[in-house]
PDB file as gemmi writes it, atoms N, CA and C in Angstrom:
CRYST1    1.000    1.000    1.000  90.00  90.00  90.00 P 1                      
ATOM      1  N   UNK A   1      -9.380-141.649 -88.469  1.00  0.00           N  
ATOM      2  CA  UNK A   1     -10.374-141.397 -87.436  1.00  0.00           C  
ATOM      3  C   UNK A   1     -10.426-142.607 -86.508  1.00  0.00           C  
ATOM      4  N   UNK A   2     -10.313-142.287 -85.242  1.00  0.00           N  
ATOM      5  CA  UNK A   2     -10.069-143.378 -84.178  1.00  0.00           C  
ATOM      6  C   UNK A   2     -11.164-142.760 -83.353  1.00  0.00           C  
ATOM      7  N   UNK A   3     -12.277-144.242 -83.358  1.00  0.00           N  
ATOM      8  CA  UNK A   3     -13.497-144.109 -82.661  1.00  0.00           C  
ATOM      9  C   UNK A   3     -13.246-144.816 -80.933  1.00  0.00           C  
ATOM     10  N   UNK A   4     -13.566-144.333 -80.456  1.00  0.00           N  
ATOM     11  CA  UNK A   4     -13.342-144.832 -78.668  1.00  0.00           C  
ATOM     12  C   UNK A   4     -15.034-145.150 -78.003  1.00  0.00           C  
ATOM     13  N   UNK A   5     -14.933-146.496 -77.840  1.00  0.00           N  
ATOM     14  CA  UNK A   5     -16.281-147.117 -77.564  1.00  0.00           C  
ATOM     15  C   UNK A   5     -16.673-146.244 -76.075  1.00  0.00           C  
ATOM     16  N   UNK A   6     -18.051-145.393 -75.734  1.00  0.00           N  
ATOM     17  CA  UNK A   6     -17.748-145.124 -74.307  1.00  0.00           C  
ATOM     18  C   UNK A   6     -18.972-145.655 -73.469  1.00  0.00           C  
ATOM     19  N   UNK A   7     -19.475-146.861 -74.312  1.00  0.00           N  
ATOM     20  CA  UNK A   7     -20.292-147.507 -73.019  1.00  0.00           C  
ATOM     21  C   UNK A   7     -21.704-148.024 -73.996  1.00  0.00           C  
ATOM     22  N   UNK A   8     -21.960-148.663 -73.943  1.00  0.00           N  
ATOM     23  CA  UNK A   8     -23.320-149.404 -74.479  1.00  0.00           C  
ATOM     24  C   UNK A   8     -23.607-149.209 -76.406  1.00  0.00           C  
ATOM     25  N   UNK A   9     -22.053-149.378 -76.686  1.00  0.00           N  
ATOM     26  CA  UNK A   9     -21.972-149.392 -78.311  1.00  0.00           C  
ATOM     27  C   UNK A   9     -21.779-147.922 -78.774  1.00  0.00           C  
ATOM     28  N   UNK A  10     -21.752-146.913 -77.932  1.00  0.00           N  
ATOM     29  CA  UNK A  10     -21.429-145.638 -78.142  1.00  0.00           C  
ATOM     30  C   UNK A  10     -20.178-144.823 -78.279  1.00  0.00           C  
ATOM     31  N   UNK A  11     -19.893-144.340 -79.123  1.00  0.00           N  
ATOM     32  CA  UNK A  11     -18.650-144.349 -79.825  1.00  0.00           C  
ATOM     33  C   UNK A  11     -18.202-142.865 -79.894  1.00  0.00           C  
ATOM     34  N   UNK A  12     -17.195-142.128 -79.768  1.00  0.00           N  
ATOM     35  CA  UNK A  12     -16.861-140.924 -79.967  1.00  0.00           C  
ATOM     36  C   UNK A  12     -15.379-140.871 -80.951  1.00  0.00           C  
ATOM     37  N   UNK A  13     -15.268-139.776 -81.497  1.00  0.00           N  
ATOM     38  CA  UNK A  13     -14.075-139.880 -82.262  1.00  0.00           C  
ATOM     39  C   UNK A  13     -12.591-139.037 -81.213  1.00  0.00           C  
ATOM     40  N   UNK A  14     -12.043-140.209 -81.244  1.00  0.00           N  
ATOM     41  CA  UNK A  14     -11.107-139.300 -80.307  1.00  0.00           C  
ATOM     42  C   UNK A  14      -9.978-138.135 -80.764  1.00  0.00           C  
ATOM     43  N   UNK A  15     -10.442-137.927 -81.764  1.00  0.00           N  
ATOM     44  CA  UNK A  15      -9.113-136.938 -82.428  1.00  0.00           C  
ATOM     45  C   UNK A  15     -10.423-135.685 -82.271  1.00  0.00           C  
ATOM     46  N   UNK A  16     -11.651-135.429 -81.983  1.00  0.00           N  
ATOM     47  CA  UNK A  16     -12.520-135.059 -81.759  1.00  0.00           C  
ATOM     48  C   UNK A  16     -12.359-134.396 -79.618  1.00  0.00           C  
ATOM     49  N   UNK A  17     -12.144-135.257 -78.867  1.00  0.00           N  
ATOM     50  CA  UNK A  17     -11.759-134.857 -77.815  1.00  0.00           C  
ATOM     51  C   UNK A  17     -10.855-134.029 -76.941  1.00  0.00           C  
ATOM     52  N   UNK A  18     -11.357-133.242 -75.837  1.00  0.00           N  
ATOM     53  CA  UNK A  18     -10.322-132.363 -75.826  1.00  0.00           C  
ATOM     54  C   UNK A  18     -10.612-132.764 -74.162  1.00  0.00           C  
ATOM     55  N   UNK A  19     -11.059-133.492 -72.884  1.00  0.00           N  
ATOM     56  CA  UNK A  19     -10.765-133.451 -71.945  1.00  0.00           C  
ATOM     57  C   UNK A  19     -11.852-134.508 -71.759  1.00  0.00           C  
ATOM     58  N   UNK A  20     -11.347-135.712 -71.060  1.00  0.00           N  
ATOM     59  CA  UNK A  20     -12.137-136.451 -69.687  1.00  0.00           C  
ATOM     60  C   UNK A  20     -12.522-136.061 -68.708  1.00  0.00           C  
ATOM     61  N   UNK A  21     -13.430-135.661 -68.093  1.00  0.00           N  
ATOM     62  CA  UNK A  21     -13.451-135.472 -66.624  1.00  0.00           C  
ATOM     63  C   UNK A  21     -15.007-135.602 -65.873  1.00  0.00           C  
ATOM     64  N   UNK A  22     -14.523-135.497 -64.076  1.00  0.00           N  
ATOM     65  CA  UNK A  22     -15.491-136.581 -63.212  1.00  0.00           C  
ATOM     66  C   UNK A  22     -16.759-135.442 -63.328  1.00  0.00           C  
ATOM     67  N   UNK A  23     -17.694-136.096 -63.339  1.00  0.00           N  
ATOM     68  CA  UNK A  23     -19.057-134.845 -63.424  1.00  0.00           C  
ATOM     69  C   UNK A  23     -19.101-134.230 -61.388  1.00  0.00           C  
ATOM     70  N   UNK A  24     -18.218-134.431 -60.730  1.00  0.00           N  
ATOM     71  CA  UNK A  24     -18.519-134.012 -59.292  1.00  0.00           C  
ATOM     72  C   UNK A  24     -18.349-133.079 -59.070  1.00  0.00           C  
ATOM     73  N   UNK A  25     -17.579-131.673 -59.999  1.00  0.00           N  
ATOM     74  CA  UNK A  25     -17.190-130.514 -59.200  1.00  0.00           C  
ATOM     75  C   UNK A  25     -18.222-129.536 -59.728  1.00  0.00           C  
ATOM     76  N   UNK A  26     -18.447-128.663 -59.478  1.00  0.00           N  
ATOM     77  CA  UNK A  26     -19.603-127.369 -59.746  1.00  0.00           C  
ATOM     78  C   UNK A  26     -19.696-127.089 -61.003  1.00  0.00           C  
ATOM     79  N   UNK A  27     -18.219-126.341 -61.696  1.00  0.00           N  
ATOM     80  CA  UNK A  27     -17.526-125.814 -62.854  1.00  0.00           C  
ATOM     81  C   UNK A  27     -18.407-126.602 -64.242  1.00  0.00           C  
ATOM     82  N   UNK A  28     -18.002-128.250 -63.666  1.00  0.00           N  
ATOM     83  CA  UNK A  28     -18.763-129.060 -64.515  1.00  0.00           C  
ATOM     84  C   UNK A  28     -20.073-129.449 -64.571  1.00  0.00           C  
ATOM     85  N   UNK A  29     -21.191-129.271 -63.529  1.00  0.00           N  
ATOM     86  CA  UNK A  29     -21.860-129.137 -63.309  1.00  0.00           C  
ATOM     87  C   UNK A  29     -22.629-127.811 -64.140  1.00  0.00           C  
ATOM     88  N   UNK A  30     -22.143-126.904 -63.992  1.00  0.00           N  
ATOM     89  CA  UNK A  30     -22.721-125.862 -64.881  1.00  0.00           C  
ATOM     90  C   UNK A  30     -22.195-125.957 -66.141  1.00  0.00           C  
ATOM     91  N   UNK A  31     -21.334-126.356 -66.427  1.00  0.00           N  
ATOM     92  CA  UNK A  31     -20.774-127.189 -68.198  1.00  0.00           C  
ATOM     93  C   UNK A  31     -21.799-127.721 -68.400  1.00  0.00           C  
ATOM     94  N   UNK A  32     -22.220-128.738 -68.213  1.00  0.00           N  
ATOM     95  CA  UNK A  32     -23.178-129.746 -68.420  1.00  0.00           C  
ATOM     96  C   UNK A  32     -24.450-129.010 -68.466  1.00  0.00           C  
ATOM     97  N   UNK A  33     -25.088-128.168 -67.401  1.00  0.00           N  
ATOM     98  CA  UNK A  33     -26.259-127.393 -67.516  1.00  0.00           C  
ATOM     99  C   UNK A  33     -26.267-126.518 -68.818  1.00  0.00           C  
ATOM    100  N   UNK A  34     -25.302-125.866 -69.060  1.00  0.00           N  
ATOM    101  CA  UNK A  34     -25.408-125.066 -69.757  1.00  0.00           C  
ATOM    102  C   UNK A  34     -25.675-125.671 -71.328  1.00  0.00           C  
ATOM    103  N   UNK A  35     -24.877-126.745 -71.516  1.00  0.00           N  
ATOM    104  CA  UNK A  35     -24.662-127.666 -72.603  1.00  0.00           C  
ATOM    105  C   UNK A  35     -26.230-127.983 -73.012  1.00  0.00           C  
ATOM    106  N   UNK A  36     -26.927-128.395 -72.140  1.00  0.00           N  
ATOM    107  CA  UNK A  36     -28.532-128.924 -72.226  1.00  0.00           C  
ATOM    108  C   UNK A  36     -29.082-127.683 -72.496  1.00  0.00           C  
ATOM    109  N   UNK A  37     -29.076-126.654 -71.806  1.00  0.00           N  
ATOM    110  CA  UNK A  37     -30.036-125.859 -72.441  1.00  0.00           C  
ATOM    111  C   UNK A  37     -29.688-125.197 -73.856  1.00  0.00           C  
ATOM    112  N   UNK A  38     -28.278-125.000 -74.255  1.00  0.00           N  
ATOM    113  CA  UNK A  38     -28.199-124.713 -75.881  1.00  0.00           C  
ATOM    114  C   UNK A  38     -28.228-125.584 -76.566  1.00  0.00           C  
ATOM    115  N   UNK A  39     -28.192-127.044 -76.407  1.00  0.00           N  
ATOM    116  CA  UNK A  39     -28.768-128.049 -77.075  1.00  0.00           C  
ATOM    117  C   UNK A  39     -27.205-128.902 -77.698  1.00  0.00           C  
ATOM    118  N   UNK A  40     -26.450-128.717 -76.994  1.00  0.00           N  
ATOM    119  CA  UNK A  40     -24.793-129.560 -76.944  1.00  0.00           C  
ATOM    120  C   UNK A  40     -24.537-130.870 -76.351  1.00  0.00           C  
ATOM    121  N   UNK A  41     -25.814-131.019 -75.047  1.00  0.00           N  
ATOM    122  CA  UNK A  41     -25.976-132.410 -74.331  1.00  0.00           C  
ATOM    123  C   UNK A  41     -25.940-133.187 -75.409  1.00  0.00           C  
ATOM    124  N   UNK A  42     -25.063-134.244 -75.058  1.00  0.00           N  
ATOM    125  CA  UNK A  42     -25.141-135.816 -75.355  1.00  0.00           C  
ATOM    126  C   UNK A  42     -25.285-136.775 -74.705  1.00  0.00           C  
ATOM    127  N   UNK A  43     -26.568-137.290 -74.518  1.00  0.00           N  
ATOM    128  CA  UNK A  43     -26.358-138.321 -72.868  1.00  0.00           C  
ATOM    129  C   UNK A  43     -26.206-139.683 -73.694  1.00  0.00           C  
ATOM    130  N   UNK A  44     -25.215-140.377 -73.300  1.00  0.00           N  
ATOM    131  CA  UNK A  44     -24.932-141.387 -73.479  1.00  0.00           C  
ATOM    132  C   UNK A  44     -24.546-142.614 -72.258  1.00  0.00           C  
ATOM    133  N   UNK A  45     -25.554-142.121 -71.022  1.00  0.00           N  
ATOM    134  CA  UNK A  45     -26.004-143.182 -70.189  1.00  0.00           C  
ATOM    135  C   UNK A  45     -26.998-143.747 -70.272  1.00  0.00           C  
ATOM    136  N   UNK A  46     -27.506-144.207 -71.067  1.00  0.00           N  
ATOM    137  CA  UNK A  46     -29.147-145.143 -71.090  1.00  0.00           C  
ATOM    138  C   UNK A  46     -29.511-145.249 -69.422  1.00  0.00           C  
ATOM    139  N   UNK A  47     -29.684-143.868 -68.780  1.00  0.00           N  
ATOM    140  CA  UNK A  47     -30.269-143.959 -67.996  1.00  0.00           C  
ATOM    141  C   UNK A  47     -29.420-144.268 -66.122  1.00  0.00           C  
ATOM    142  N   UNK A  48     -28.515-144.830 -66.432  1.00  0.00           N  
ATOM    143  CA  UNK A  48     -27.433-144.826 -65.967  1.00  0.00           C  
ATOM    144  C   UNK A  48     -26.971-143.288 -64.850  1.00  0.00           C  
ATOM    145  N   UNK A  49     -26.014-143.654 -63.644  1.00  0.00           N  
ATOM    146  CA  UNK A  49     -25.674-142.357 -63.096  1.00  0.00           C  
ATOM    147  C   UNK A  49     -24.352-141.811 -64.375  1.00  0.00           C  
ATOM    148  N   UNK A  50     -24.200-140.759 -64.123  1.00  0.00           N  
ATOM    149  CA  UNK A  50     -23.064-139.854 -64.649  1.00  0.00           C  
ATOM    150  C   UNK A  50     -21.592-140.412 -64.104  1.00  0.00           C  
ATOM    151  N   UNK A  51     -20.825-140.732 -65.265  1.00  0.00           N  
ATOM    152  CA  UNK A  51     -19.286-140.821 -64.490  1.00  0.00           C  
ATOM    153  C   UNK A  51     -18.138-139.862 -64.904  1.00  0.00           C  
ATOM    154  N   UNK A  52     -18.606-140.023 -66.097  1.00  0.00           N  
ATOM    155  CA  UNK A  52     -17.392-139.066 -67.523  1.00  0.00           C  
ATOM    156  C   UNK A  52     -18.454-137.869 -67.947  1.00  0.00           C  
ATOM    157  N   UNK A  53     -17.406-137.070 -68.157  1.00  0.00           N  
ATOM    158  CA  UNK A  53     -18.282-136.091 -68.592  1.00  0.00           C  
ATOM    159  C   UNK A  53     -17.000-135.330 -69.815  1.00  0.00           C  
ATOM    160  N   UNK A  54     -17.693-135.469 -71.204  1.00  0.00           N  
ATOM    161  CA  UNK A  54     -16.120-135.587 -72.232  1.00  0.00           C  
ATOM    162  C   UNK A  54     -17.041-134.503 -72.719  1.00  0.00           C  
ATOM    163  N   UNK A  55     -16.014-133.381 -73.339  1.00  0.00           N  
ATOM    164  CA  UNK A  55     -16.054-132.061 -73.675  1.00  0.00           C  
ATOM    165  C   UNK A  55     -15.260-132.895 -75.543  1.00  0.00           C  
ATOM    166  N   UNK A  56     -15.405-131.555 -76.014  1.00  0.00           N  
ATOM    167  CA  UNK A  56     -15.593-132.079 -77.632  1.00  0.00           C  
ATOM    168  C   UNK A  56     -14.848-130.492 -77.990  1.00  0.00           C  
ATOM    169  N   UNK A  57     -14.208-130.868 -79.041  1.00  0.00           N  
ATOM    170  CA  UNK A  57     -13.544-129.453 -79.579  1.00  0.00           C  
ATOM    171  C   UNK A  57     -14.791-128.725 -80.160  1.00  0.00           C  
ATOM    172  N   UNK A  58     -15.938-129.529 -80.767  1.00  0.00           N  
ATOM    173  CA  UNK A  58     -17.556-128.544 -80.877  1.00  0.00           C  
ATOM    174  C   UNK A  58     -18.199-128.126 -80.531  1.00  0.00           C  
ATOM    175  N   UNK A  59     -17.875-127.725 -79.018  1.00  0.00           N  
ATOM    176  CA  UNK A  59     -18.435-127.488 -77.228  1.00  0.00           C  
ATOM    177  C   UNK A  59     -19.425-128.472 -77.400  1.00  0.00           C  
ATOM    178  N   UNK A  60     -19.461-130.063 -77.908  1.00  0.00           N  
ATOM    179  CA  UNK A  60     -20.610-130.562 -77.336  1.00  0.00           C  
ATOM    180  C   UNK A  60     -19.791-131.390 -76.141  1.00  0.00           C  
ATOM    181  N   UNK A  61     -21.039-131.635 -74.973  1.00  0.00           N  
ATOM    182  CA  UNK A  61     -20.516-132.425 -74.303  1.00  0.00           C  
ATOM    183  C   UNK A  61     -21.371-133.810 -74.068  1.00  0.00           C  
ATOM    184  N   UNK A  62     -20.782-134.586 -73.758  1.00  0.00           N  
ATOM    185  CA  UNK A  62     -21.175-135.985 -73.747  1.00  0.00           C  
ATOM    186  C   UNK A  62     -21.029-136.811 -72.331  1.00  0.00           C  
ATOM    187  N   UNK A  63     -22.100-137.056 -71.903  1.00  0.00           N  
ATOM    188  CA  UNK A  63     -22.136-138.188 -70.649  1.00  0.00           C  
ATOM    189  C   UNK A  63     -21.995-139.470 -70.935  1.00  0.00           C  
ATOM    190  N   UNK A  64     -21.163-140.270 -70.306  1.00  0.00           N  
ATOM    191  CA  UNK A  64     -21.205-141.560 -70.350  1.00  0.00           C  
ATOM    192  C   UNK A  64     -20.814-142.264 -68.442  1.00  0.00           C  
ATOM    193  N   UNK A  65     -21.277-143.341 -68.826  1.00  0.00           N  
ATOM    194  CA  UNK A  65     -21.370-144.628 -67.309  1.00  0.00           C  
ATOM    195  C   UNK A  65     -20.503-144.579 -67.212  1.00  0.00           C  
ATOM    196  N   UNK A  66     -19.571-144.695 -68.268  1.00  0.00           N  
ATOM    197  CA  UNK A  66     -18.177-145.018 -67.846  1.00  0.00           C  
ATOM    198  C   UNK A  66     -17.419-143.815 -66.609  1.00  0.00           C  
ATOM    199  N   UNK A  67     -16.547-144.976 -66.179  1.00  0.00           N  
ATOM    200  CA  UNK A  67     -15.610-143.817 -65.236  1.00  0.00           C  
ATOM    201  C   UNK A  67     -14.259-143.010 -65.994  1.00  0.00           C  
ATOM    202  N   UNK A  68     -14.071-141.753 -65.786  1.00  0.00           N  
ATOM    203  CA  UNK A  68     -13.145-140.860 -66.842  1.00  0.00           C  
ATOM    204  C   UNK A  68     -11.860-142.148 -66.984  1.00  0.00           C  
ATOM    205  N   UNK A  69     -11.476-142.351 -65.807  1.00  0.00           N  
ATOM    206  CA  UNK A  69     -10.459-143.456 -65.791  1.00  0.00           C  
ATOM    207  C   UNK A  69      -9.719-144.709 -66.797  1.00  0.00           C  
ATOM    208  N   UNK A  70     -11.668-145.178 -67.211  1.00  0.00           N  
ATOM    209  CA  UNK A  70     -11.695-146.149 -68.099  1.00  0.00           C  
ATOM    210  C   UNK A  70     -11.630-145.423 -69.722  1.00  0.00           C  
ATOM    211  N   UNK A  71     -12.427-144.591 -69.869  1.00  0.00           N  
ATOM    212  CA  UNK A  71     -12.408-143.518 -71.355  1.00  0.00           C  
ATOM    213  C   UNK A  71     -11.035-143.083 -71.281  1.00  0.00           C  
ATOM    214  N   UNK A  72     -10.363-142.806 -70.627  1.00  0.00           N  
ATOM    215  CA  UNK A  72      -8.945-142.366 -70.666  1.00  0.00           C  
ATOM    216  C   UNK A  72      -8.151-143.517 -70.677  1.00  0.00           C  
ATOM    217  N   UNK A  73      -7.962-144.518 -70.004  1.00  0.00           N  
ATOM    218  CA  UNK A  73      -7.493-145.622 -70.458  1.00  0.00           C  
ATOM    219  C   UNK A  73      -7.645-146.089 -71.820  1.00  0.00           C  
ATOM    220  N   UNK A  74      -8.894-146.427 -72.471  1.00  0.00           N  
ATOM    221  CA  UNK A  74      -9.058-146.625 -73.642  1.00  0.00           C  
ATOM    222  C   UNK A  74      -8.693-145.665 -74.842  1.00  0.00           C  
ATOM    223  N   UNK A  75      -8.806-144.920 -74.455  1.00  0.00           N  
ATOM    224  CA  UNK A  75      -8.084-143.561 -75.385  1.00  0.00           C  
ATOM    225  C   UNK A  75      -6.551-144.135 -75.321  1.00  0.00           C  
ATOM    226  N   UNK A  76      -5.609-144.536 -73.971  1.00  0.00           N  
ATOM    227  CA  UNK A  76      -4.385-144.651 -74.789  1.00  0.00           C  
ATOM    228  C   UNK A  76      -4.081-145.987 -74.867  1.00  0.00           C  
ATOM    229  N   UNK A  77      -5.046-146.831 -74.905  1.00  0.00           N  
ATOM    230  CA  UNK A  77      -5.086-148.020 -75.911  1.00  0.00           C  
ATOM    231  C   UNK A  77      -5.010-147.895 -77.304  1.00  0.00           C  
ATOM    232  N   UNK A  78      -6.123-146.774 -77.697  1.00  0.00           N  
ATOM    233  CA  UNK A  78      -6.175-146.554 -79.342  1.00  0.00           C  
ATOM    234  C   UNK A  78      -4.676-145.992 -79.506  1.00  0.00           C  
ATOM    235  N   UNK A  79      -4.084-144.828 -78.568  1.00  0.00           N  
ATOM    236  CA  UNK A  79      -3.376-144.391 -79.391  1.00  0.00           C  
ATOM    237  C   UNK A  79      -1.810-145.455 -79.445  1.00  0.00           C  
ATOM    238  N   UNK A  80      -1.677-146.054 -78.252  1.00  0.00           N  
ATOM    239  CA  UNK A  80      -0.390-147.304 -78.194  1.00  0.00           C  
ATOM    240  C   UNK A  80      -0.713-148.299 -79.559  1.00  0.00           C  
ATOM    241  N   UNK A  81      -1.782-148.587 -79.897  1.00  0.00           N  
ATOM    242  CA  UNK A  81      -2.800-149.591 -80.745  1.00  0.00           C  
ATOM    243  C   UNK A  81      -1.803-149.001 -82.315  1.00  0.00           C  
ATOM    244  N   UNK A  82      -2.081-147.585 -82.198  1.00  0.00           N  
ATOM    245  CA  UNK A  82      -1.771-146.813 -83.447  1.00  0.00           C  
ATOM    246  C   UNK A  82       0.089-146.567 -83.769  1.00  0.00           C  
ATOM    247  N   UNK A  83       0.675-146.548 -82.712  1.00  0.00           N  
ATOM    248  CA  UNK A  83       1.911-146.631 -82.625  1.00  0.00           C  
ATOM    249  C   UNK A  83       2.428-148.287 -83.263  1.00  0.00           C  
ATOM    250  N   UNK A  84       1.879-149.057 -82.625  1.00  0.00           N  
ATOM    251  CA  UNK A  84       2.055-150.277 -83.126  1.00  0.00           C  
ATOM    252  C   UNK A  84       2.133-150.128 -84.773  1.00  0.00           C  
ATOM    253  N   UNK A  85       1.049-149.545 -85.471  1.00  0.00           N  
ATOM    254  CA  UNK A  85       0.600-150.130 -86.515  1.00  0.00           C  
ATOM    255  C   UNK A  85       1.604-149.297 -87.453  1.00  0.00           C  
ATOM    256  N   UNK A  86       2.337-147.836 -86.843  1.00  0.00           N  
ATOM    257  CA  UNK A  86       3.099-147.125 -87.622  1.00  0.00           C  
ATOM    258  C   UNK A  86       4.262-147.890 -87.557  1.00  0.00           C  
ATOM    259  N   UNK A  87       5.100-148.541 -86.500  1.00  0.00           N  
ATOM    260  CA  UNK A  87       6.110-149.507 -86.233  1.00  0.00           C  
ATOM    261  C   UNK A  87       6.349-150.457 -87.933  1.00  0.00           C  
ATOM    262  N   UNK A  88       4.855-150.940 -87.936  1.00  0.00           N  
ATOM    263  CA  UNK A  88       4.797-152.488 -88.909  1.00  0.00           C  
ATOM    264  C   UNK A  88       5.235-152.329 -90.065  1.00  0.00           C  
TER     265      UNK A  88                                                      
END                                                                             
């Protein structure tokens, strides 16, 4: 299990993830609405604007500060991280 930090000590499992993406287009916009009212929201901006908006193979979805850019970057940190360690 490879945990991916996504902003203020908040952690997701990335073998758990199934898409990064920017909260700006509609589609996601009603993802996200819909998510809150069946009770799937995860806000993980302490308040913060919206940058990432990460979907979960459990339809939960999760907000974080971070920009998708950086959560996706760090995602293939863990997984280059993990290649390394099968190499050793």
């Amino acid at each position: 299990m490879k945990l991916i930090n996504i902003g203020f000590g908040n952690m997701i499992n990335a073998n758990r993830m199934v898409v990064v993406v920017s909260p700006e287009s509609a589609p996601i916009k009603r993802i996200v609405a819909e998510a809150k009212e069946n009770g799937n929201l995860i806000d993980a901006t302490h308040g913060r604007r919206t940058r990432a908006v990460i979907i979960t193979d459990s339809n939960h979805v999760v907000l974080s500060y971070l920009q998708a850019e950086t959560v996706a970057s760090r995602l293939d940190e863990e997984a280059d991280d993990e290649e390394e360690d099968d190499d050793a």
